[in-house]
Legacy VTK file of the C-alpha trace (Angstrom):
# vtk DataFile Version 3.0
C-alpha trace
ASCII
DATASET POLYDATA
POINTS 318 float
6.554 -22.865 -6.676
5.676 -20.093 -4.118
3.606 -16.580 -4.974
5.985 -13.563 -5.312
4.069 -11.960 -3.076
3.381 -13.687 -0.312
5.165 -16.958 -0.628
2.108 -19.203 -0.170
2.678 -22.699 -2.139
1.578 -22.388 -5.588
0.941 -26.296 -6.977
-2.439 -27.537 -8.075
-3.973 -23.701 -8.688
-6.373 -24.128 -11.566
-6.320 -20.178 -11.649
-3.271 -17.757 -12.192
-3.867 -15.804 -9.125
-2.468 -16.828 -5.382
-5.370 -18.080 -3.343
-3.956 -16.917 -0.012
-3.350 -12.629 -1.672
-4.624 -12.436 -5.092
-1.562 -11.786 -6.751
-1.444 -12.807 -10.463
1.334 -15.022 -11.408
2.212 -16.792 -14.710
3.991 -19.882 -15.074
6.883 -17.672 -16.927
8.278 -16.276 -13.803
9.282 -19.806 -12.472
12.194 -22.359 -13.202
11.427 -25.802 -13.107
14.001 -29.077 -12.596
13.290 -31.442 -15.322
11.552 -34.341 -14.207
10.417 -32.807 -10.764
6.783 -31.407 -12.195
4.097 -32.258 -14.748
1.680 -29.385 -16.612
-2.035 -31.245 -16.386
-4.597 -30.350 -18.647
-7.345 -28.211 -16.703
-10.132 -30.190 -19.225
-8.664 -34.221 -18.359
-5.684 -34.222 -16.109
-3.502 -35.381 -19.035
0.039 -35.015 -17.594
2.848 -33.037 -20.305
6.402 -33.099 -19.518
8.851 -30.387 -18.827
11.681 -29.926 -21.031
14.612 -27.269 -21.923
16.500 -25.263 -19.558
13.329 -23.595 -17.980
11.744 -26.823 -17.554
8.408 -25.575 -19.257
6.335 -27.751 -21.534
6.141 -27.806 -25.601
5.042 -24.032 -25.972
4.359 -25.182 -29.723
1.578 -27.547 -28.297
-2.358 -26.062 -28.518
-4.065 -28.685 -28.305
-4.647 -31.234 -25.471
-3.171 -34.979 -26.384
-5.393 -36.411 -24.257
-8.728 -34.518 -24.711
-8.181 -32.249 -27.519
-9.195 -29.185 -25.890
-7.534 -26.039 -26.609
-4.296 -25.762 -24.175
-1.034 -23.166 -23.715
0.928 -22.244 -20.728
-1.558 -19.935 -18.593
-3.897 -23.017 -18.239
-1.776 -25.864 -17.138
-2.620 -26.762 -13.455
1.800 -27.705 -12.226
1.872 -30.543 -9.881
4.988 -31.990 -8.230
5.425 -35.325 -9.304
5.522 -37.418 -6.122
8.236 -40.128 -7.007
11.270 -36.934 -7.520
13.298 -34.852 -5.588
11.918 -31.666 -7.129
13.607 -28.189 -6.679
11.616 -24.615 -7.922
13.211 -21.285 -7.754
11.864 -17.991 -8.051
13.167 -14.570 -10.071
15.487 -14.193 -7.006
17.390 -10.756 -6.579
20.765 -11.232 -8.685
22.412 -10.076 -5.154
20.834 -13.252 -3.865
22.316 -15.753 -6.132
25.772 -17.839 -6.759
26.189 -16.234 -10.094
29.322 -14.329 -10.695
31.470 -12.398 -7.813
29.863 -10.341 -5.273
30.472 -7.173 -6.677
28.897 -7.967 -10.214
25.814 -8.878 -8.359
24.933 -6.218 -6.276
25.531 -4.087 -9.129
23.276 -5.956 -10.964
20.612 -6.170 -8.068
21.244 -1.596 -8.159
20.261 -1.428 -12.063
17.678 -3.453 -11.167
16.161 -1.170 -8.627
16.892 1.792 -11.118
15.060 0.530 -13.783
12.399 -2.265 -12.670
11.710 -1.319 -9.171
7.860 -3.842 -9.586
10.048 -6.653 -10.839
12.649 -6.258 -7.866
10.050 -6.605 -4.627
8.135 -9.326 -6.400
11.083 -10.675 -6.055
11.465 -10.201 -2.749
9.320 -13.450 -0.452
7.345 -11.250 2.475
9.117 -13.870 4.723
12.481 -12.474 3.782
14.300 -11.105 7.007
14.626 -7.247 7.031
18.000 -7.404 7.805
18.826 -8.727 4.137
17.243 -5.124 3.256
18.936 -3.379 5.258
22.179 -4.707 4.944
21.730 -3.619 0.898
20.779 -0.460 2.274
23.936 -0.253 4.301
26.357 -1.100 1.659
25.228 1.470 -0.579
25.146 4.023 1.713
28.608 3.465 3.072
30.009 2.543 -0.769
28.189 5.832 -1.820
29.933 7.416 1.529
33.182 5.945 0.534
33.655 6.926 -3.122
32.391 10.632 -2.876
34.528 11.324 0.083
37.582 10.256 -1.597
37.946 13.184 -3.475
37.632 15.765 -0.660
40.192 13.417 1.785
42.384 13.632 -0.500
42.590 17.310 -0.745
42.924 17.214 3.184
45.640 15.272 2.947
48.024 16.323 -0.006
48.805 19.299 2.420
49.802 17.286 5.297
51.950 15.123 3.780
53.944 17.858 2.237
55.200 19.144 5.712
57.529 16.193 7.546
56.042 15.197 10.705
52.527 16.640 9.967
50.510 13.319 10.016
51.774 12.498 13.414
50.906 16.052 14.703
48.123 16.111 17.525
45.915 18.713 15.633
46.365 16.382 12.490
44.956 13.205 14.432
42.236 14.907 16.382
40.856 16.688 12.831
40.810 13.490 11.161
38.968 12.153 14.103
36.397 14.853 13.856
35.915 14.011 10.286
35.231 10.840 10.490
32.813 11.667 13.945
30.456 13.938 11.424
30.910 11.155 8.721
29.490 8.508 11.592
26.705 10.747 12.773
25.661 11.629 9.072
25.651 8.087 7.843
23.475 7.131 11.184
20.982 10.089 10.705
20.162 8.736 7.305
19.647 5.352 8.299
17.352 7.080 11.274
15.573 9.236 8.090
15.034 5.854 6.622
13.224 3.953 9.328
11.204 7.423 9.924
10.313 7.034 6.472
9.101 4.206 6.647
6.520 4.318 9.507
5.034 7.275 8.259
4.411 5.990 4.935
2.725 2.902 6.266
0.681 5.191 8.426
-0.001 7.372 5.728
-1.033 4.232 4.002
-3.314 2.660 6.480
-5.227 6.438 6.960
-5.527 6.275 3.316
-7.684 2.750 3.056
-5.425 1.134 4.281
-3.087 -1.751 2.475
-2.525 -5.424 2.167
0.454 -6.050 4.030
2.041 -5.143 7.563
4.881 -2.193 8.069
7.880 -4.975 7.250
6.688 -4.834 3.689
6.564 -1.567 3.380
9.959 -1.448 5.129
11.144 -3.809 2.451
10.082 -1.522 -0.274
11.511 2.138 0.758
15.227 0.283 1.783
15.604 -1.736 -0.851
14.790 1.118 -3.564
17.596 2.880 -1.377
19.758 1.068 -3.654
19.116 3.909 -6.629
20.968 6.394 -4.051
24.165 5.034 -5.375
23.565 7.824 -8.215
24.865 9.837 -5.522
28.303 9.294 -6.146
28.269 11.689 -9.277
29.645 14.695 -8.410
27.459 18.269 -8.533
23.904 16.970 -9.980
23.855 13.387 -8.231
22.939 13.746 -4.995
19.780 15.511 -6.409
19.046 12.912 -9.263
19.825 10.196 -6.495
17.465 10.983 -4.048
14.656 11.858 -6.295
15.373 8.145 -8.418
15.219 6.500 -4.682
11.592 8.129 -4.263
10.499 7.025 -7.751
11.087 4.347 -7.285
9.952 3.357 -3.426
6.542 4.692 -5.431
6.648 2.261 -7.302
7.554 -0.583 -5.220
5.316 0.135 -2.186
2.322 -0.011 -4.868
3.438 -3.277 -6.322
4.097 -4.690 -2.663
0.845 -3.348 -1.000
-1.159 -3.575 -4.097
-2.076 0.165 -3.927
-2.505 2.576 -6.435
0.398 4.736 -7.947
-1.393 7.971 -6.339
-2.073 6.355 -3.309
1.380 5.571 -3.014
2.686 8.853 -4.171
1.107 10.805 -1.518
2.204 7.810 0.835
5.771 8.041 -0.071
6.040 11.548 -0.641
4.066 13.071 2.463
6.992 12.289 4.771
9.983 14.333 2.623
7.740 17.186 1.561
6.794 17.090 5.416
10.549 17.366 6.253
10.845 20.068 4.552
8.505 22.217 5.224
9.683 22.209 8.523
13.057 22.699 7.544
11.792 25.711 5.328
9.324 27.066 8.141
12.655 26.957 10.628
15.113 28.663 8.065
12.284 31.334 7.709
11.568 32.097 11.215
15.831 32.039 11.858
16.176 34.289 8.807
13.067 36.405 10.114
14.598 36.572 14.000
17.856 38.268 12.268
16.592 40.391 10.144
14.061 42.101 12.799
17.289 42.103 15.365
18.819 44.104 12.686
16.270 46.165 12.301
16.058 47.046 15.969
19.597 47.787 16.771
19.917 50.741 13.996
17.110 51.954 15.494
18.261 52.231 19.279
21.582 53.525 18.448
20.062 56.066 16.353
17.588 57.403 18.866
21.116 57.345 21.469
23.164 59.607 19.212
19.870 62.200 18.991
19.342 61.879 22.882
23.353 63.193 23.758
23.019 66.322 22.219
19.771 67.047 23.437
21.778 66.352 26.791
25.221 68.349 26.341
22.647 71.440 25.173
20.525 71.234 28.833
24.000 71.332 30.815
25.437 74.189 28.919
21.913 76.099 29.367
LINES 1 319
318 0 1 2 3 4 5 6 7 8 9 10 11 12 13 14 15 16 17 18 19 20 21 22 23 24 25 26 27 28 29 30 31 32 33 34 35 36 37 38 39 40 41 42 43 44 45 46 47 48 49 50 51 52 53 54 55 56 57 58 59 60 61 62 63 64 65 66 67 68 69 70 71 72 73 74 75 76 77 78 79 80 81 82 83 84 85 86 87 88 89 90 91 92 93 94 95 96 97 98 99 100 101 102 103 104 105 106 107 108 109 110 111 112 113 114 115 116 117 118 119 120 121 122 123 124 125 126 127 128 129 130 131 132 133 134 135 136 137 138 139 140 141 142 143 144 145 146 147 148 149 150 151 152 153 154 155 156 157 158 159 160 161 162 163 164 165 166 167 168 169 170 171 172 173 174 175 176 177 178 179 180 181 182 183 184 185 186 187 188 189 190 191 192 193 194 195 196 197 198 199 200 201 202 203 204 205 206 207 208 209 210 211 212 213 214 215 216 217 218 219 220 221 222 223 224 225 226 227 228 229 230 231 232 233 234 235 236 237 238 239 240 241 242 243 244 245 246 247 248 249 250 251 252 253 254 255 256 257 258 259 260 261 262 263 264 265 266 267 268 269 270 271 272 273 274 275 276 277 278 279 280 281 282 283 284 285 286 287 288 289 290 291 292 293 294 295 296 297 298 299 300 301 302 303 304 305 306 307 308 309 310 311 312 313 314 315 316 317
């Protein structure tokens, strides 16, 4: 039984927060192998059993049998008992369970993100390797990639496979490679926006008051709330409604994993996009601006040229 948050060991704590980061807990969000633990009265030590699938006590009991004492589920103190070969699992990811086919469960882990973003990195130990993360970033972004180009191929191709030969063609080959060059270098900026991202919202966070974990949590957070991009797949409307459900919820997650608030992560999360594009908004203007003032000046020049000639034909017939 480890803490969500930062997977320090959880037996014998007479509280329900984690000694080691203050994270509340309740017994609920653990699994327990019959047998393997016993819930002790906080008042005598009395010892109940586990029993049922979830391996809690009698929920019916409210009273202690050994002391009498008022009891329940928040007040048990869980210790291992020392004779068994206990096992304890944690709300894992559904992505990182045996349950079903692959598939099924990394769906399952992407309506998670959409929906209970807190619920998802509590699930997620802080010892957890970043490339789990990122390799769930990775497969949405190429699935997402995948399914929304399929249309638009497939309009490039119906006309080449009408002529006989075309495919084979030079120009064909060397288009298609160009295609997929721009796909490459799109798919690797965004995973470049993402790590961005995520170093200036931990800076942001750390200017702010700081937070209670190091940049990999925060990394944790933003890429695996990436997984609400797959909205992007719908045509017209869902690459907007993906990327603002991706910063909803990293908001939420990065104040659930650093134990900030939800404004404090707001401005954390949201500083680095609205930063992006103001720039990309101040460079538009100042392109926009260039051209219009080059316009402006080359009417000007040609019409003071056509009211110099005449000026110059009249001196040489004079």
């Amino acid at each position: 039984m480890r803490c969500l948050g930062c997977d320090y060991e959880l037996w014998h704590c007479t509280g329900r927060t984690c000694p080691e980061c203050g994270e509340s807990f309740s017994l609920r969000d653990f699994e327990f192998e019959l047998g393997s633990v016993l819930f002790h009265c906080p008042h005598c030590d009395h010892g109940e059993a586990g029993r049922g699938s979830n391996g809690w006590p009698d929920l019916n009991i409210e009273q202690c049998a050994g002391c009498g004492l008022a009891i329940g589920l928040d007040y048990y103190i869980v210790r291992p008992v020392q004779s068994a070969k206990f096992t304890s699992h944690l709300n894992v990811l559904p992505i990182r369970t045996l349950n079903g086919n692959w598939f099924s469960r990394y769906f399952q882990t992407v309506w998670f993100v959409m929906t209970k973003p807190r619920s998802v990195i509590s699930s997620v130990p802080i010892h957890e390797p970043l490339t789990k993360a990122w390799f769930f970033l990775i497969t949405t972004i190429a699935m997402t990639f995948v399914i929304s180009m399929i249309p638009t191929l497939f309009l490039f191709a119906l006309p080449l496979f009408s002529f006989s030969g075309a495919t084979s063609s030079p120009g064909v080959a060397s288009m298609y490679f160009i295609i997929g060059g721009q796909l490459m270098a799109v798919f690797v900026g965004q995973l470049l926006c993402v790590v961005v991202w995520c170093v200036m919202t931990h800076a942001i966070l750390l200017m702010c008051g700081g937070c209670s974990f190091t940049l990999k949590r925060t990394m944790q957070s933003i890429v695996y709330s990436g997984g609400a991009s797959l909205v992007n797949i719908v045509p017209c409307l869902g690459g907007i409604a993906g990327t603002v459900w991706w910063i909803v919820s990293a908001i939420n997650m990065v104040a659930k994993a650093q134990r900030v608030s939800g404004k404090k992560a707001s401005l954390a999360v949201l500083g680095p996009p609205i930063l992006l594009l103001c720039c990309c908004g101040g460079g538009c203007g100042f392109i926009i601006y260039g051209i219009t003032q080059q316009a402006i000046i080359v009417p000007s020049n040609t019409t003071q040229q056509l009211q110099v000639q005449p000026t110059e034909e009249s001196k040489s017939e004079n």
